[in-house]
Every structure is written in C-alpha cells, then in structure tokens.
C-alpha positions as CSV (number, residue, x, y, z in Angstrom):
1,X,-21.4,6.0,7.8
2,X,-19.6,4.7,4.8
3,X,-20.8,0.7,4.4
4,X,-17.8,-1.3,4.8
5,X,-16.6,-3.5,1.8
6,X,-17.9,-6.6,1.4
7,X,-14.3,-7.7,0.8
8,X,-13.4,-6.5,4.1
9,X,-12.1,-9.0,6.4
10,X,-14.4,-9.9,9.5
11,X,-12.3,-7.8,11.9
12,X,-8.6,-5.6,12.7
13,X,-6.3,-8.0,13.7
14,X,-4.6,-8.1,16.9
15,X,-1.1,-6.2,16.6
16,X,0.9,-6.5,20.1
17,X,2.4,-3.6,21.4
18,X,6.0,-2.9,19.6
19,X,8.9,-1.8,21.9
20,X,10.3,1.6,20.8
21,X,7.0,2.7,19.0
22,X,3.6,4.6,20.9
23,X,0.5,5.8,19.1
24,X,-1.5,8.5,19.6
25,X,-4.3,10.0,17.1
26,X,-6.8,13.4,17.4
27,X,-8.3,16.2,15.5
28,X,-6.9,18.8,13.4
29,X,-9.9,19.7,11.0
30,X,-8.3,19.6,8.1
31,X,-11.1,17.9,5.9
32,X,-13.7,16.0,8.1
33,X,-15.6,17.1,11.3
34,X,-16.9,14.1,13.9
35,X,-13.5,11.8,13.6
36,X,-10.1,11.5,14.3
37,X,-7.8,12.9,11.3
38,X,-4.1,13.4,12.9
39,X,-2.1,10.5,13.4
40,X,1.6,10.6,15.9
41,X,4.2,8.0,16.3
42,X,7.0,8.4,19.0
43,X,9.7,6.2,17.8
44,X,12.8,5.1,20.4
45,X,15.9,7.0,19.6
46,X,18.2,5.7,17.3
47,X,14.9,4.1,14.9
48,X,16.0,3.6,11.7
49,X,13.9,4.4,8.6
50,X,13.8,3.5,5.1
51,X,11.2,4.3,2.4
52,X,10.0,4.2,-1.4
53,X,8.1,7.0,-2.4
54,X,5.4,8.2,-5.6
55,X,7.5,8.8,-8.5
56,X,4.6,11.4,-9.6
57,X,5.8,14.6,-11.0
58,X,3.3,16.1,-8.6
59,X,4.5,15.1,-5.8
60,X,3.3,16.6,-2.4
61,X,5.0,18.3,-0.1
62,X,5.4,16.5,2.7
63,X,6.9,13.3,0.1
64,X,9.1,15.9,-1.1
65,X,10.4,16.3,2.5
66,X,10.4,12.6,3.6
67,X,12.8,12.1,-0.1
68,X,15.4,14.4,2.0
69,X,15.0,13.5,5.6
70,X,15.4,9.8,4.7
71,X,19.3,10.5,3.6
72,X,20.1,10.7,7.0
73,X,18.7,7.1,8.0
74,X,17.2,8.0,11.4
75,X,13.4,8.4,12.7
76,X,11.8,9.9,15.8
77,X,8.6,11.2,15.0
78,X,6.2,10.5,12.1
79,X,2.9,12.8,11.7
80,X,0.2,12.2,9.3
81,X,-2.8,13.7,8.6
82,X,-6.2,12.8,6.4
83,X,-8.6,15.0,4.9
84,X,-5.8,17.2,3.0
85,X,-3.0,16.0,0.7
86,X,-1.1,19.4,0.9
87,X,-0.4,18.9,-3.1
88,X,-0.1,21.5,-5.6
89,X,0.1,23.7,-2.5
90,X,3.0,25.7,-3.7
91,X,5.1,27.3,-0.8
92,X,2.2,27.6,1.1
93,X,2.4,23.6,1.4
94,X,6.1,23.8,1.7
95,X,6.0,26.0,4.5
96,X,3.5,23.9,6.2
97,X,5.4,21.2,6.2
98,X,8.6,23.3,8.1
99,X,5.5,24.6,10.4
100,X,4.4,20.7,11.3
101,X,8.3,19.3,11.6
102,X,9.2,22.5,14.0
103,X,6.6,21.4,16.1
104,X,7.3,17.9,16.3
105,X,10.9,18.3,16.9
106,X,10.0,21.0,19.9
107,X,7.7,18.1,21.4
108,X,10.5,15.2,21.4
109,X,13.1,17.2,20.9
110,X,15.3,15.5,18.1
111,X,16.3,17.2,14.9
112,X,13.8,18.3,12.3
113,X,15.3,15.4,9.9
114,X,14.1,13.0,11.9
115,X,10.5,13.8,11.7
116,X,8.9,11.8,8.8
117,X,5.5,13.1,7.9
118,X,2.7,12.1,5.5
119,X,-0.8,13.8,4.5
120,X,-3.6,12.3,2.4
121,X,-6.8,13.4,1.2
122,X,-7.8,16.6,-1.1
123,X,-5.6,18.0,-3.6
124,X,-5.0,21.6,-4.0
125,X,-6.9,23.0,-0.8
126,X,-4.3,25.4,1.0
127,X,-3.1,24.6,4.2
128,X,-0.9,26.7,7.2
129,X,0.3,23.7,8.9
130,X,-1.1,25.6,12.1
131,X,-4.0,23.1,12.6
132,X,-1.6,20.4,12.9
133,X,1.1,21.7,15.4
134,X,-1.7,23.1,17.5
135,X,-3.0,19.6,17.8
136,X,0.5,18.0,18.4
137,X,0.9,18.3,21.8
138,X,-2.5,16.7,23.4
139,X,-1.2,13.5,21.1
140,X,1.6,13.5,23.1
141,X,0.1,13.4,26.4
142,X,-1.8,10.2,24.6
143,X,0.7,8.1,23.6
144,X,0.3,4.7,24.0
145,X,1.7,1.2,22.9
146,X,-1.7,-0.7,21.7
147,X,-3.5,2.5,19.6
148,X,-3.0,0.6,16.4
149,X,-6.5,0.4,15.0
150,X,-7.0,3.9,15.9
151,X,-4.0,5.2,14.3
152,X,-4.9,2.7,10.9
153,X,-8.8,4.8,11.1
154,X,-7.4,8.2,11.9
155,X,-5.3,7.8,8.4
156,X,-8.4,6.7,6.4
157,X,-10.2,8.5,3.6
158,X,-12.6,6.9,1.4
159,X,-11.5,3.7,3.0
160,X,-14.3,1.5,4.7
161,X,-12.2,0.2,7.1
162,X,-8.7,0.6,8.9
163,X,-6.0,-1.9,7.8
164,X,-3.1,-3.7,9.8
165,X,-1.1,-6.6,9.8
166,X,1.5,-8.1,11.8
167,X,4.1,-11.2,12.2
168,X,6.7,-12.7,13.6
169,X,10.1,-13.4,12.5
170,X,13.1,-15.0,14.3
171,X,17.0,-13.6,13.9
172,X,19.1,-16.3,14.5
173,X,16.8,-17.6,17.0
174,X,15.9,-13.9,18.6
175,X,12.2,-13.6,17.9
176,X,11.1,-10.0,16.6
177,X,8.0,-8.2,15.7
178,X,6.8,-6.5,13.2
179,X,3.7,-4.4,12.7
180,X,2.3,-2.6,9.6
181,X,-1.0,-0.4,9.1
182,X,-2.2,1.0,5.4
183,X,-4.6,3.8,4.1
184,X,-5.9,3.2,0.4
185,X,-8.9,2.6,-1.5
186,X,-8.6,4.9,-4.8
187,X,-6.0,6.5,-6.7
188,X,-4.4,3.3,-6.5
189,X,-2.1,2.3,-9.8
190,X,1.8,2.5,-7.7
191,X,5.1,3.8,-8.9
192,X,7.5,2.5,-6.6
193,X,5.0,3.1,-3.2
194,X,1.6,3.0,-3.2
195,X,-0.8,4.8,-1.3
196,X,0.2,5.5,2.6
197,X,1.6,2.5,4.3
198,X,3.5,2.4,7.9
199,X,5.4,-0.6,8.7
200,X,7.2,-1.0,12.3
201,X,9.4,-3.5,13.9
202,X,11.9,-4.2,17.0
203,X,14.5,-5.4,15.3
204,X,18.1,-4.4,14.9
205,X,18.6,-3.4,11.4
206,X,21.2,-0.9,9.8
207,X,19.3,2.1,7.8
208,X,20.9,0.8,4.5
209,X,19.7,-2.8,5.0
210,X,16.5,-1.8,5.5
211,X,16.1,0.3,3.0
212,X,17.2,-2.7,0.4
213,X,14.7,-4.8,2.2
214,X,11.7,-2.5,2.0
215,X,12.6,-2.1,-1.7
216,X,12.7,-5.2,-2.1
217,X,9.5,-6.2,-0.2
218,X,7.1,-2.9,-1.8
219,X,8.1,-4.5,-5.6
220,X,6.6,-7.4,-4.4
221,X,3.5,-6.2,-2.6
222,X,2.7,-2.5,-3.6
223,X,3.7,-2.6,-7.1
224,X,1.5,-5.5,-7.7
225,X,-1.9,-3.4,-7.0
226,X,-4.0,-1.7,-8.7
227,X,-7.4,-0.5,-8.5
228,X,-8.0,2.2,-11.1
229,X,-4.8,2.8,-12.3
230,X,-4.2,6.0,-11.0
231,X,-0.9,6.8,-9.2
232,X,-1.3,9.5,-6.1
233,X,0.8,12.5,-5.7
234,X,0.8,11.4,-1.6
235,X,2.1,7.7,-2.4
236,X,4.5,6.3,0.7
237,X,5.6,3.4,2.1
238,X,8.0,3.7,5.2
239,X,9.9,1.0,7.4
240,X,11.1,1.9,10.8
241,X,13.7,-0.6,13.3
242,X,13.5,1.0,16.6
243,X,16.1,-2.0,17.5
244,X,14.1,-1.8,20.7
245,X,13.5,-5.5,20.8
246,X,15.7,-8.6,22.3
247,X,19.5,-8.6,21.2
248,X,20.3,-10.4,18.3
249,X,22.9,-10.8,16.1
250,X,24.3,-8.1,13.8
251,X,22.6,-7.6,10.6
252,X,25.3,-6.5,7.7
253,X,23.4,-6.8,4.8
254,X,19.9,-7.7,2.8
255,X,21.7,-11.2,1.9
256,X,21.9,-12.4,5.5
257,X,21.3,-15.7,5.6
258,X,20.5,-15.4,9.4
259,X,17.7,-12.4,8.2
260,X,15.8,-15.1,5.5
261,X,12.6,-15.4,8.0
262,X,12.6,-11.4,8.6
263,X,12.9,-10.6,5.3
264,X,10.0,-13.7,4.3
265,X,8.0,-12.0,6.6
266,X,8.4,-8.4,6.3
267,X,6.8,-9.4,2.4
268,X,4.0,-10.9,4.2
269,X,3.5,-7.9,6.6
270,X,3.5,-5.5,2.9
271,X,1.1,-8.6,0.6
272,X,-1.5,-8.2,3.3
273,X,-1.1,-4.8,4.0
274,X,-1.4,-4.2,-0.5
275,X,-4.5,-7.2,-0.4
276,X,-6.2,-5.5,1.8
277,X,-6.6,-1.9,0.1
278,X,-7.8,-4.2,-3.1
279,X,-10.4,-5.6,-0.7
280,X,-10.9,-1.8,0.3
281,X,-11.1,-0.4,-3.7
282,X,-13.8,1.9,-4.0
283,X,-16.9,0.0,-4.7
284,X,-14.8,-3.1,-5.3
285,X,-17.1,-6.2,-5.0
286,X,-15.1,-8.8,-6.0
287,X,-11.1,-10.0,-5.4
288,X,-9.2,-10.7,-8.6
289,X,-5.8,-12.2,-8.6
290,X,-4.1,-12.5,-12.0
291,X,-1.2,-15.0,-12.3
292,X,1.2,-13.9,-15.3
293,X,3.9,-16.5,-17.0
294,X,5.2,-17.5,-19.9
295,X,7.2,-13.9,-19.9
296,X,10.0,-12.6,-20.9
297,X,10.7,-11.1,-17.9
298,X,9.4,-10.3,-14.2
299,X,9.0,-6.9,-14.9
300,X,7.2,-7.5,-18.4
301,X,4.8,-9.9,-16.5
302,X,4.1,-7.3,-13.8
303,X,3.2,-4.8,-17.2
304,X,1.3,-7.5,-19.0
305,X,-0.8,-8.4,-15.2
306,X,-1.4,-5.0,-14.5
307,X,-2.4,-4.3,-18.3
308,X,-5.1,-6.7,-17.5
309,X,-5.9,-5.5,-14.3
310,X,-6.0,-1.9,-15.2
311,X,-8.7,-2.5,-18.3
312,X,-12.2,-1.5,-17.4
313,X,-13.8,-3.6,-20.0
314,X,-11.9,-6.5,-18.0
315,X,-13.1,-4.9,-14.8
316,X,-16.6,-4.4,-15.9
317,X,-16.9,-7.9,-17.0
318,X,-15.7,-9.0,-13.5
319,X,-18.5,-6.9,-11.6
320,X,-20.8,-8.3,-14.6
321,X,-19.9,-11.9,-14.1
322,X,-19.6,-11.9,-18.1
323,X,-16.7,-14.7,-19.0
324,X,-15.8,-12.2,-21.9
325,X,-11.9,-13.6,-22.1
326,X,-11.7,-11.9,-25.1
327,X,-11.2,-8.7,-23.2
328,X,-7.7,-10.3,-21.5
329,X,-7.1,-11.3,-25.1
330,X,-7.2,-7.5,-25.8
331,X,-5.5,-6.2,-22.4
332,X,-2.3,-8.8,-23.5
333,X,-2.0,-7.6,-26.9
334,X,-2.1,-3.9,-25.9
335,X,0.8,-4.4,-22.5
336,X,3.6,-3.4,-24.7
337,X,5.4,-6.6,-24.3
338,X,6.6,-9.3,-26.0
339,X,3.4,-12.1,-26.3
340,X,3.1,-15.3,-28.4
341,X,-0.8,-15.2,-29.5
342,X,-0.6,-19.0,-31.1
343,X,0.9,-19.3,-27.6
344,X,-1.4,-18.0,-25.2
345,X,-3.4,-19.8,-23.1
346,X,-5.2,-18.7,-20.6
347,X,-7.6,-20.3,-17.3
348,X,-10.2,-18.6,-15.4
349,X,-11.3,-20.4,-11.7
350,X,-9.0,-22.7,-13.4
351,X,-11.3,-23.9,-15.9
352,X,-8.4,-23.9,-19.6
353,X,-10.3,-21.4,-21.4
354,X,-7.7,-20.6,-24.5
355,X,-4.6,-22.7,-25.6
356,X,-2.0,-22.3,-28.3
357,X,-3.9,-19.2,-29.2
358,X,-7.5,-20.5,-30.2
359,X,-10.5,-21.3,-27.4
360,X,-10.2,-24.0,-25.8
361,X,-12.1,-27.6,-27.8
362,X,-15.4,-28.1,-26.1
363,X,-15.1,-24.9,-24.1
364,X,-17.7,-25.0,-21.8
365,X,-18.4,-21.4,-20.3
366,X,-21.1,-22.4,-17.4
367,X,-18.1,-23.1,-14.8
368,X,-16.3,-19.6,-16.0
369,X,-18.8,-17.6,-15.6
370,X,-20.2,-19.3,-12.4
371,X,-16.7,-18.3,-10.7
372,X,-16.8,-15.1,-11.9
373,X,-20.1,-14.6,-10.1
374,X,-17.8,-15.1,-7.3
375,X,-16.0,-12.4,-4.5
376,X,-12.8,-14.4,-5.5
377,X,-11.9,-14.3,-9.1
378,X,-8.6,-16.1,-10.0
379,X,-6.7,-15.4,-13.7
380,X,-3.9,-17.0,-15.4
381,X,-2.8,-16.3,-18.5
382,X,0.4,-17.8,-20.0
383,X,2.1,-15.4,-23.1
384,X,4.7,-18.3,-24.4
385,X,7.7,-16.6,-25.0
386,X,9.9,-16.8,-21.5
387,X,9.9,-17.7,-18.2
388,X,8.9,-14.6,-16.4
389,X,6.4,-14.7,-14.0
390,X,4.4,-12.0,-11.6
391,X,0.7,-11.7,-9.7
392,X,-1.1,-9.0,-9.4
393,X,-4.3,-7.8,-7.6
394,X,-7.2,-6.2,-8.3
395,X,-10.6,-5.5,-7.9
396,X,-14.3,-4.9,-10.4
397,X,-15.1,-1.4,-11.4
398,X,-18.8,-1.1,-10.6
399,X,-21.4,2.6,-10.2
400,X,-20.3,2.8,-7.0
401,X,-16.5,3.5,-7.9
402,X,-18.5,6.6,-10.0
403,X,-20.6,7.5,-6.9
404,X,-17.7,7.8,-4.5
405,X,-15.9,9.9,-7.0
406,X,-18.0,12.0,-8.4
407,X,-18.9,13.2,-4.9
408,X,-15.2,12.8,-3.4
409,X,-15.2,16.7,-2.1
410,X,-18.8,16.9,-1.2
C-alpha cells in the first residue's frame, strides 16, 4: 500500500446522492491487478456537459474524442479507466476508443456522442478497448447513487488517496447540488484542464452556459496548480447538469444575477477539488500557497506565481526549510513578465522579508525559516508595476517525487 500524504485531509467527505447521476466501478486489467480500475456514470437523459481539455500536442485519444462529442452539448454515459492513458496509441488507441463508446451506447442505449470517456495512467502501452466493454455491463447491474469514494479510488494512479468535494448552491431560492471527484498527483503543470476531474450537479443549466461557467471556474482553480510543471496528454475537466433537481428558474446566461451563488460555488467545488491534488503531489510534504500582486495583469501574475511555483531550487528549499528568498528573487526575474526589482517586496509566513528591492532592515530570518519548517507554507510577493493579482498552489519537491518516478512502470 502506497502511504497516504501527509497533506491528505483526515477523511472523503460526505457527497449526497445527486439526482440524474449513479456510480458504478470494477476491473478491466488494464494496468493494476488487486483493485478497481474502470469507472461508469449513468447520467439522466437530457444531462448537459461542458469541458476544458489538455492543450498538449499529444493529446490522447479518448481527449481527442471528448473535443468532438462535446459540440453536441449532451451527456449520458461517461467511462474512465486507470492504469493506461491510451496516448501515443496511434489507431490502435483510436479504435479503442470507437470499441469502448459502442459498448456504452449498446448498454444505455443513447447515441455514441453522448458517451464522454477518460483514461489515465501509462503512456504508449497498446490497448483494444476489449477489456473495457467486456467489463461494461456488470457496472451496469451496479449502479448506484452513493458510490462516490469508490468511483474517486477507482480513477486513482499514483494518488494516495481519492478526492471529492461537494456544495450547495441556491437558484433563486431552489437549492441544488453539486458534486465533484479528481485524480492527480504528478504530471501536474495545466493548460486549460488539469489532470482528470468530474464535476456533477442537478441543476438546470443550458450546455452553453455551462460551458462559460466551467471555463470560467477551471482558470480559477486548475490553472492555478502545479506540482512539477509537467502538463499530461490525458488532462480533463468535465461539468455535467442532469437538470434532475427541483425546478428553478431558467438560466440564460453565465451573467445571471439569479446564478451568482452557483457559480461562487461551482469555483469552490474546482479550488478544493485543484488543493487537494497539491496535497496529493507526489512526495509532496508541505502546502505552498503563493499570493502574486503588484502585476500587470491577471494572467502575468498567474506566469510570475507559477514561475515560482514551478522552480525546484524554490521547491527544494521548501522541503529543506532553507529561507533562501533569493531563489523567488530568481524565479521573478526569469517569469517573462514585466517586474519592478527596486519594487519588489516580498513576505514569507508573513514575516516582510524584501522591500523596494533590497532585504528587508533588521531582517530577522528565525520566524522565516521556522514557517517554512511548516506543512503550510504561505508566499507573497509584490512585482510594483500594476494591479494584477493571482494565487497559486503548490507543493516541495523532495526524493520521494524521484522514487515514485523512477519506478512509475514497475
């Protein structure tokens, strides 16, 4: 057994059964033996689906399918499977994919653009997609409303433990769910999506509004993680409205003032969901949030925070406890955008370390590098020339991020 993270939190939480969604997982044996590795979702007729997906060249198959089936706005069925990523499979993978959606559309039936599908794991290992749609229809026979944690396990690959979040939001006055579960521990640095992440709820919303709101809401939570910088060819976030819920009133667009709280929370759902895979990075030891302002821009503070975040000599000095700022000096300067250095101040554990470019008089670096000896390690670094602003998270880079790698396929 893998030890679980010591970043993990102390349980899975308790996510209520979701009218319009039932869960089901097994075994297909495409990469481990002893544990569930196939994941199905029945999803009410009429679901609609949005998604942001990898912008990796090498994109796998199955995200190469999901970039189609999501033009037509409408989910049934979603299938994913661990233990092999079906990328840089060729026509093999390709055909795997048609193999795995055939089946699931027999099993429902709806049409083969409705079936959204995912795989994670091993890239490069062929695949037949025959393993899967053999195993599709006991999962059907086991579909239930409350298999949440299992389904958030059966996704998992290096991860320690399964992830899932869920809230509550009210449409003018209607209260609705909404449920999410992740995968992710390495090969995390996004591009649009991150990772695998699943995110459910009963609400009424049009296929076009929700695809603005997850967009919106994976910019603010995905796209603000990193763990080693590396951006998977399997990366996928997908939002599904099975409108299965209590009435409410019509949703028209993203700007609704009646949707505020349902979009507020649907963030929320997508923050926890993206903190939690930091909490998960492989041998991560320690939680580092890095506040960025003083930019000239949101999207040049996100670059300048994850410039930071990325840098293993700021990452080593994390897992070291060593309050080398000099190293966020470094990670700043090398970003790519715009930074005053007489301006730049920056706090750790909110001790002012450097201000107006120079270290701060008196510094005093007991306090710094007694909370960096901590799990929780807060940054924030002002660059001085505008007023964008972004956080990110991240995690240390310690010998065990070597150890699970360098044995990944063993």
């Amino acid at each position: 057994m893998t030890k679980v993270s010591p970043l993990a939190p102390e349980r899975f939480p308790d996510l209520p059964s979701l009218r319009g969604v039932r869960l089901a997982t097994g075994t297909c044996g495409l990469g481990y033996k002893g544990r569930n590795d196939l994941m199905l979702v029945e999803l009410a007729p009429g679901t609609a689906v949005a998604g942001v997906l990898t912008r990796s060249l090498t994109a796998s198959a199955p995200v190469e399918w999901v970039r189609k089936a999501l033009r037509g706005g409408s989910a049934r069925a979603l299938v994913v499977n661990a233990g092999n990523a079906n990328a840089f499979t060729g026509r093999a993978g390709a055909k795997a994919v048609e193999r795995t959606v055939e089946a699931a559309a027999d099993l429902f039936p709806c049409r083969p653009s409705t079936v959204f599908l995912a795989s994670t794991g091993v890239i490069g290992e062929p695949i037949s997609g025959e393993q899967i749609a053999a195993a599709l229809p006991a999962l059907k026979g086991a579909l239930r409303e409350n298999a949440w944690e299992e389904a958030a396990a059966a996704i998992m690959t290096t991860d320690t433990y399964p992830k899932g979040a869920t809230r509550t939001a009210l449409i003018d006055g209607v209260e609705v769910t909404i449920n999410g579960i992740a995968k992710g521990s390495g090969m995390i640095g996004p591009d649009m999506a991150t990772m695998l992440a699943f995110v459910f709820t009963d609400a009424a919303i049009p296929a076009d509004v929700l695809q603005a709101l997850a967009r919106r809401a994976v910019d603010r939570s995905f796209n603000c993680i990193t763990v080693d910088g590396d951006t998977s060819t399997s990366d996928t976030a997908l939002v599904f409205a099975t409108a299965a819920g209590a009435g409410h009133r019509p949703v028209g667009s993203a700007g609704d003032g009646h949707l505020r709280q349902f979009r507020r929370r649907l963030e929320e759902v997508m923050v926890d969901l993206a903190q939690q895979i930091v909490r998960d990075g492989e041998g991560a030891t320690k939680f580092v949030t890095i506040t960025l302002t003083g930019a000239a821009s949101t999207r040049a503070a996100r670059r300048i925070g994850l410039a930071i975040g990325n840098s293993p000599l700021v990452k080593t000095a994390i897992a070291g406890g060593d309050a080398n700022w000099g190293r966020i000096v470094m990670a700043v300067g090398k970003a790519g955008e715009k930074a005053d250095r007489d301006r730049l101040s920056i706090r750790i554990g909110g001790c002012p370390v450097a201000e107006n470019g120079a270290p701060v008089p008196g510094y005093d670096e007991e306090p710094v590098a007694r909370h960096m000896r901590g799990r929780e390690v807060d940054i924030a670094v002002d660059v001085g020339v505008g007023r964008g602003r972004a956080t990110v998270w991240t995690c240390d880079l310690t010998h065990g991020y070597i150890d699970i790698n360098a044995d990944y396929r063993s």
